[in-house]
C-alpha positions as CSV (number, residue, x, y, z in Angstrom):
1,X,-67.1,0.5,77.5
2,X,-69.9,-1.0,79.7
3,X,-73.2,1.1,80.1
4,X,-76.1,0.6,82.4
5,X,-78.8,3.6,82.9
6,X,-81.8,2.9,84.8
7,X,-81.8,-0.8,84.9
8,X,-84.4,-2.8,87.2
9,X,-85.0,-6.3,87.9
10,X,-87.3,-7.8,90.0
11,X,-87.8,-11.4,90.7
12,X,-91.7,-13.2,91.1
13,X,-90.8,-15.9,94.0
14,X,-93.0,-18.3,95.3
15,X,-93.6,-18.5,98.6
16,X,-95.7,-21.3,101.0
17,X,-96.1,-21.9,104.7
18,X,-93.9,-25.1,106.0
19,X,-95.9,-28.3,107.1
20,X,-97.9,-30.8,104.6
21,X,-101.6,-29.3,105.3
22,X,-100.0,-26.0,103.5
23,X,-98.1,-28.0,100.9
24,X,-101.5,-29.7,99.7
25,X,-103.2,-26.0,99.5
26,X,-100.3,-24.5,97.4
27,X,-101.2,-26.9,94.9
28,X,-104.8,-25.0,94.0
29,X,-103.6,-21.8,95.4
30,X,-100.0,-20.7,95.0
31,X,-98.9,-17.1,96.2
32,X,-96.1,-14.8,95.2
33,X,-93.7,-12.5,96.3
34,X,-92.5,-9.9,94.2
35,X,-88.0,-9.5,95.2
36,X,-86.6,-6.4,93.7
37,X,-83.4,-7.0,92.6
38,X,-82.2,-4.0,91.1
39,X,-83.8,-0.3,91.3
40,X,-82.4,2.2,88.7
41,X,-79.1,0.6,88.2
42,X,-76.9,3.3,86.6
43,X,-73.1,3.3,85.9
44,X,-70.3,3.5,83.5
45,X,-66.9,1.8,82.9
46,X,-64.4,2.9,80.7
47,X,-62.6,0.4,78.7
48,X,-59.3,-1.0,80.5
49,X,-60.6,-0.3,83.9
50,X,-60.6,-2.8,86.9
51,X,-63.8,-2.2,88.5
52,X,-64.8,-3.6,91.9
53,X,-68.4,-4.1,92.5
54,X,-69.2,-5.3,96.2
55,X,-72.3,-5.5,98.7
56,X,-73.3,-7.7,101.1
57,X,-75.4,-11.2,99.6
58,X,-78.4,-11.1,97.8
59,X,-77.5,-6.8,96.9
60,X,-77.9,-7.7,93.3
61,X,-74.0,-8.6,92.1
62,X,-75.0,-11.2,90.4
63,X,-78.0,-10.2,89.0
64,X,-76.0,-7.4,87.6
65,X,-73.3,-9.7,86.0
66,X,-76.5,-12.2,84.7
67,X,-77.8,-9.0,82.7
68,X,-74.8,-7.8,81.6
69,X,-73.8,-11.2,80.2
70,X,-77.2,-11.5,78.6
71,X,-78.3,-14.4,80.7
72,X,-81.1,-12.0,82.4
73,X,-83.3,-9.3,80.4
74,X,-83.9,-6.0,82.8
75,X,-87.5,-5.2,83.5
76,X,-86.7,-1.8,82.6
77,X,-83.8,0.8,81.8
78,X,-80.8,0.5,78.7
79,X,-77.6,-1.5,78.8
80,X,-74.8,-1.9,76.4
81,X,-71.5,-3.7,76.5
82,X,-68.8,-2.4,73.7
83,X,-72.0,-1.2,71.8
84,X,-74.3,-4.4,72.0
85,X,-76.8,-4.7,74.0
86,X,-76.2,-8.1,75.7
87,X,-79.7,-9.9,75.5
88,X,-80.4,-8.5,71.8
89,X,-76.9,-9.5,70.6
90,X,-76.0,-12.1,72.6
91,X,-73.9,-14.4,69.8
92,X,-71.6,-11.3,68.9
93,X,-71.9,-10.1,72.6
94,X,-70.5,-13.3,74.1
95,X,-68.1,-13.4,71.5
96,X,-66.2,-10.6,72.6
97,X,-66.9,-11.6,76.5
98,X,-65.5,-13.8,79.4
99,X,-67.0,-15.0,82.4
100,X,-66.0,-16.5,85.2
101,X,-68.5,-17.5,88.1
102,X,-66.9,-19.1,91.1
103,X,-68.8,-21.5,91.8
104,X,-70.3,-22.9,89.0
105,X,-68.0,-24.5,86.2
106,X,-67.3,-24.8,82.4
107,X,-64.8,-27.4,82.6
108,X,-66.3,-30.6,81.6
109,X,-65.8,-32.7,84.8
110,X,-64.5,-36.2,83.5
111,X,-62.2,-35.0,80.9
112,X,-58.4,-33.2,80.7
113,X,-59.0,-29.4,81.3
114,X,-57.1,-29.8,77.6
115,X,-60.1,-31.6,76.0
116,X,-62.3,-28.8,77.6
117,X,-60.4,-26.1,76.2
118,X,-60.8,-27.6,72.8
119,X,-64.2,-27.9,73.2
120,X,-64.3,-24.3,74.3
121,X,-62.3,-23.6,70.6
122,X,-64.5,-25.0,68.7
123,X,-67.7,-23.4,70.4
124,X,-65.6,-19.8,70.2
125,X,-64.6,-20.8,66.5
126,X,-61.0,-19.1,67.6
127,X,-58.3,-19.5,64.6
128,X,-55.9,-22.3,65.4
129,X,-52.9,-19.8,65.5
130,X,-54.6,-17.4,67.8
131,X,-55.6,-20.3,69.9
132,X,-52.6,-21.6,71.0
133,X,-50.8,-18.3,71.2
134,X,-53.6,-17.4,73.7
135,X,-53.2,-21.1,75.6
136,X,-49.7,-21.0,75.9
137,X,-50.0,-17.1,77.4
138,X,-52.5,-18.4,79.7
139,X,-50.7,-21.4,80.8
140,X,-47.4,-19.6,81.4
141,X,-48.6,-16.7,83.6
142,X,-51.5,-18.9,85.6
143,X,-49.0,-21.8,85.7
144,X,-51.1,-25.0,84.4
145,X,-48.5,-27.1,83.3
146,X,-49.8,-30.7,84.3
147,X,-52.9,-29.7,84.7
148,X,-53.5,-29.6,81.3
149,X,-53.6,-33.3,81.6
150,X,-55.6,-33.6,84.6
151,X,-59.6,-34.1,84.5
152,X,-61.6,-31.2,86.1
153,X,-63.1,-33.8,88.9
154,X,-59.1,-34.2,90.3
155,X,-58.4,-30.4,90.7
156,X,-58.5,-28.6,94.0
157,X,-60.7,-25.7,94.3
158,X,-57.6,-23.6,93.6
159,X,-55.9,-25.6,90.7
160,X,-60.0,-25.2,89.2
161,X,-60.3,-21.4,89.5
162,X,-57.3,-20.7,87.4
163,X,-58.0,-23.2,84.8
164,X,-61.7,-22.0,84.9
165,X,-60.2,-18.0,84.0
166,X,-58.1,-19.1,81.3
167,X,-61.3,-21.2,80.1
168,X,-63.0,-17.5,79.8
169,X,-60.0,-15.7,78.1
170,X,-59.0,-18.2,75.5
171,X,-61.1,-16.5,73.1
172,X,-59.6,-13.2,73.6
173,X,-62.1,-11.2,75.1
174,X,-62.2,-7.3,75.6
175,X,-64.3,-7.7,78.9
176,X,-64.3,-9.8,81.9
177,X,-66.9,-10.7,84.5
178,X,-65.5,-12.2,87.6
179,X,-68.4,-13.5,89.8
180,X,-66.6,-14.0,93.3
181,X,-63.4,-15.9,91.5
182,X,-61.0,-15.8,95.0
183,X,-63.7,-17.9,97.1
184,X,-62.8,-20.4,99.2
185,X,-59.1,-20.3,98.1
186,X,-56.1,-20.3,100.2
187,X,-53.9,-17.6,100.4
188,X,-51.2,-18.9,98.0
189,X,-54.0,-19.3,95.3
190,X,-55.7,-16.0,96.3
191,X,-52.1,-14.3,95.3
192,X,-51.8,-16.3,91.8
193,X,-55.2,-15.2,90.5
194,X,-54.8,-11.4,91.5
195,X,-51.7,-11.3,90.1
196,X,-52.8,-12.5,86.7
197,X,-55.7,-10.2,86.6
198,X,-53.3,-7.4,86.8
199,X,-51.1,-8.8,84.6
200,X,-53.9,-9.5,81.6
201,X,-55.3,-5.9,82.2
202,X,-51.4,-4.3,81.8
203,X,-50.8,-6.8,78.5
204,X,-54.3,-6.7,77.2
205,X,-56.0,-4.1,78.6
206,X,-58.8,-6.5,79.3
207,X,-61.6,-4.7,81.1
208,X,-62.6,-6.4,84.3
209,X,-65.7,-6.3,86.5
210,X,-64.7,-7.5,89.9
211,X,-67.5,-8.9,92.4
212,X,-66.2,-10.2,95.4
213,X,-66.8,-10.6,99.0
214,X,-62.8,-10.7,100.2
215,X,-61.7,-7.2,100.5
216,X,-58.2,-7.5,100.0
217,X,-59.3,-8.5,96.1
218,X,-60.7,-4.7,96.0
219,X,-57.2,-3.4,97.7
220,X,-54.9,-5.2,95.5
221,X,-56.8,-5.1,91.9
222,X,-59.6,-2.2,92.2
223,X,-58.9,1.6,91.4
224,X,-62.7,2.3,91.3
225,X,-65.4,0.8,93.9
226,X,-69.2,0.5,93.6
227,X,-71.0,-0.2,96.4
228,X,-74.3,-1.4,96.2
229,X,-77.5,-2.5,98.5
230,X,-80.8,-3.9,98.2
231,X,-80.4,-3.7,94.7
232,X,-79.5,0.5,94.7
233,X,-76.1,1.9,94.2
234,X,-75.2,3.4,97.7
235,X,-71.1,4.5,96.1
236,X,-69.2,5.5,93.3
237,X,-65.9,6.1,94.4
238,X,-62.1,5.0,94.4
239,X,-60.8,2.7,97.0
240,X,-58.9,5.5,98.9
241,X,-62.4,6.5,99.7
242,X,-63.5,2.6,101.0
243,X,-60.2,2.3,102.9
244,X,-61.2,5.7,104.8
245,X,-64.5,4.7,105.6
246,X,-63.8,1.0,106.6
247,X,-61.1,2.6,108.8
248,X,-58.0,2.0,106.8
249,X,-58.0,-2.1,107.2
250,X,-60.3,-3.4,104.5
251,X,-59.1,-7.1,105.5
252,X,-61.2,-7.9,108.9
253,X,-64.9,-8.7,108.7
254,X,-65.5,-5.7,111.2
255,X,-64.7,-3.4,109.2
256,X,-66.5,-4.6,106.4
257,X,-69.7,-5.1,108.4
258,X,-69.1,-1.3,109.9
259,X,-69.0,-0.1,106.0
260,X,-72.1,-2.0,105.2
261,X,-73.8,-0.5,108.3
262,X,-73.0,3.3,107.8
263,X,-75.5,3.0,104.7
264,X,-77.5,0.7,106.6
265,X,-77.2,-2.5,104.7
């Protein structure tokens, strides 16, 4: 189960005037900007749910997943993750976690995605016999084949993104964070990943936190929707609810932009 009750983060940027007369002052006198991020963040998700978390950019998502992964520490407020709190535990936390941010990588770029997986094997310490139960799974229902033999640098962006959530689940995780995983994939890849996510939630029960920009991720995967802007949770509900409001057709940008506008985001 993932809790969070009251979490905030905000972020201390620094900010200058353009031209080089203001560059030369910000070296003796440098000014800040306090961001908040996150105000009061409070939710629950029970284990085996696939939950879709969504907002327009810089809402928080990620900051959310970062604190929940125990990259980021909260400012304020609790958080735990199958009873760990993430930044406190982080060894035994990651151990039971997967994470998946699409666009950023864990696949070493000039080797076979096999080498990387390996690596990944070793780093996990997984047992030899659950290892290769868990790659040959994987590479069956996300279809890798070849790829296996192929260095990360000679994927396309789709062939990357489903070695890149196998990467995250060889370890057998209970929970996984998907940071945006369908972007900038074409619709034949955009079909392959949802279908293994509902696939490794029915086997596994694998709980899933969804954050995506692509509403048709939400409709295909998502039972349960939060909705969340300028770093406050604006909805709880269940897509039925999103489709309503968004006017039934959660695919066109319109109708997106229209949801993000009736709570003024």
């Amino acid at each position: 189960m993932i809790e969070m009750q009251g979490i905030s983060k905000t972020y201390r940027v620094r900010r200058r005037e353009a031209g080089l007369g203001n560059a030369f002052k910000s070296l003796l006198s440098r000014e800040y900007t306090e961001v908040p991020a996150l105000r009061d963040m409070t939710f629950t998700v029970p284990d085996g749910q696939i939950l879709g978390y969504i907002g327009p950019n810089g809402a928080g998502k990620s900051t959310t997943i970062k604190i929940l992964s125990g990259i980021l520490r909260p400012d304020s407020g609790t958080c735990t993750v199958d009873g760990l709190v993430p930044w406190e535990d982080r060894k035994a936390h990651v151990a039971r976690l997967g994470v998946v941010f699409g666009q950023r990588s864990q696949l070493w770029w000039d080797v076979p995605v096999r080498e990387s997986f390996d690596l990944l094997r070793d780093i996990y310490q997984v047992p030899e016999g659950a290892y290769r139960e868990n790659l040959d799974r994987l590479t069956e229902l996300l279809d890798l084949g070849d790829l296996l033999k192929t260095p990360a640098r000679m994927l396309s962006l789709g062939q990357r993104m489903r070695c890149e959530i196998a990467a995250a689940l060889l370890h057998g995780p209970k929970v996984l964070f998907l940071d945006e995983p369908t972007i900038g994939l074409d619709a034949v890849s955009k079909l392959k990943v949802r279908e293994f996510i509902l696939e490794q939630n029915r086997l596994c029960g694998t709980t899933v936190l969804l954050t995506t920009h692509d509403m048709q991720d939400i409709d295909a995967l998502c039972s349960r929707v939060l909705l969340i802007g300028k770093g406050r949770l604006l909805l709880d509900g269940d897509t039925a609810q999103i489709r309503a409001m968004a006017g039934e057709d959660l695919s066109t940008e319109e109708a997106v932009a229209d949801l993000y506008r009736r709570f003024g985001i």
